[in-house]
C-alpha positions, 0 to 999 in steps of 0.5 A, spaced: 500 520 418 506 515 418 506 507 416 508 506 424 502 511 426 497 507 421 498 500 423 498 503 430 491 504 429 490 498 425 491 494 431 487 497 437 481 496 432 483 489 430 483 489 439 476 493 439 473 488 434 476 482 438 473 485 443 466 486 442 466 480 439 468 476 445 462 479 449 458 476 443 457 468 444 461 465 438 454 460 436 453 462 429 458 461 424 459 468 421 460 470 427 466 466 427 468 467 421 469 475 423 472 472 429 478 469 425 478 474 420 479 479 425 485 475 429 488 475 422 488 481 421 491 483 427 497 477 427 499 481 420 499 488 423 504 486 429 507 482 424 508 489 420 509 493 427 514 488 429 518 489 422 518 497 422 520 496 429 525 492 426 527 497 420 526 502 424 532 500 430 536 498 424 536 505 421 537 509 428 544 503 429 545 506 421 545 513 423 549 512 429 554 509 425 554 514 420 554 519 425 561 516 428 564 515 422 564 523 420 566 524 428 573 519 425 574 523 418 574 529 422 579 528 428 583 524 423 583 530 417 584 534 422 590 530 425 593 529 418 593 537 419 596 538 425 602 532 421 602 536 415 604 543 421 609 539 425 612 538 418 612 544 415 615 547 422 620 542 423 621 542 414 628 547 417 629 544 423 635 538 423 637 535 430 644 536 428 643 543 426 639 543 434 645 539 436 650 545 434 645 550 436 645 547 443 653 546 444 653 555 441 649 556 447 652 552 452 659 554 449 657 562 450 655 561 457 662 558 458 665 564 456 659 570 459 661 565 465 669 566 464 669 573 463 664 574 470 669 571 474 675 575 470 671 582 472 669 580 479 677 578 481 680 583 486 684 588 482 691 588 486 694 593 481 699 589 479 701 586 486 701 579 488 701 577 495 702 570 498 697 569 503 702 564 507 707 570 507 700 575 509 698 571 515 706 569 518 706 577 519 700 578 522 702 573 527 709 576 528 706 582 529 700 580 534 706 576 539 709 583 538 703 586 541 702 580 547 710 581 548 709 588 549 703 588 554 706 583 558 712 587 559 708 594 560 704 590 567 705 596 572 703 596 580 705 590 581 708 591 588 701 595 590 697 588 590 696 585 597 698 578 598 695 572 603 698 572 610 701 566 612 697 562 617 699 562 624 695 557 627 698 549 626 694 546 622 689 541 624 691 533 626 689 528 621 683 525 621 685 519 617 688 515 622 681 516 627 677 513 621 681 507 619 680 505 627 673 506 626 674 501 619 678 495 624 672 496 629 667 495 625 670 489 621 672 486 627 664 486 629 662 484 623 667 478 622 664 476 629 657 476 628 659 472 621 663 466 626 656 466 630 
């Protein structure tokens, strides 16, 4: 049994005892006496109870904190671990050897890039042709062409043409409508002067 669990029991029989003595009248001086006795002995047991409660809270912070404080010198030993790895990985490295290691690359792909271009150039064996010239001779030869399919037209003298009317054409009707236009401004005005 431990100390909490005896002092525990302590104070339920000063209360036991308190009790019982409480249903009896307090006229006699022992019984008293015994009253107070027993009031004092509970007052030192949750004294005591208080105080082990009290060791009790500091021992479970104390635990906590030391559980805590292993926590960190883990993650801190095993971050020294992870510095001491990117050291030893980065120990041959320079960012000037990087550097030329980039520029190496970039300069390689420049030259893979030339020699792409250099093999996929049409190969015109030697012969250069000027794209002006090319496209000159093509239009000449296309006239050539229009030229001769405007010359080659046949049976033309077999197409009917329109007849001529034979019946006058009718009168203008411009003149009826401007007579028209003089009467109704006429009647207007006149209605106006009204």
């Amino acid at each position: 049994m431990s100390n909490l669990d005896l002092i525990l029991v302590l104070v339920s029989r000063c209360n036991s005892s308190l009790s019982v003595l409480n249903t009896h009248p307090l006229s006699s001086l022992s019984c008293v006496s015994a009253a107070l006795q027993a009031l004092k002995r509970k007052k030192r047991y949750e004294k005591q109870l208080a105080q082990i409660d009290g060791t009790l809270s500091t021992i479970e912070f104390q635990r906590e904190a030391l559980e805590n404080a292993n926590t960190n010198t883990e993650v801190l030993k095993n971050m020294g671990y992870a510095a001491k790895a990117m050291k030893a990985a980065h120990e041959n490295m320079d960012i000037d050897k990087v550097d030329d290691l980039m520029a190496d690359i970039t300069e390689q792909q420049e030259v893979a890039q030339e020699i792409s271009d250099v093999i996929s150039r049409p190969v015109g064996f030697g012969e250069e042709f000027d794209e002006d010239e090319l496209m000159a001779e093509l239009e000449e030869l296309e006239q050539e062409e229009l030229d001769q399919n405007l010359l080659e037209i046949e049976g033309t003298a077999d197409v009917p043409l329109p007849s001529v009317p034979s019946t006058s054409l009718p009168s203008r009707p411009a003149a009826k409508k401007a007579e028209e236009d003089e009467d109704d401004m006429a009647d207007l005005e006149a209605w106006a002067a009204n």
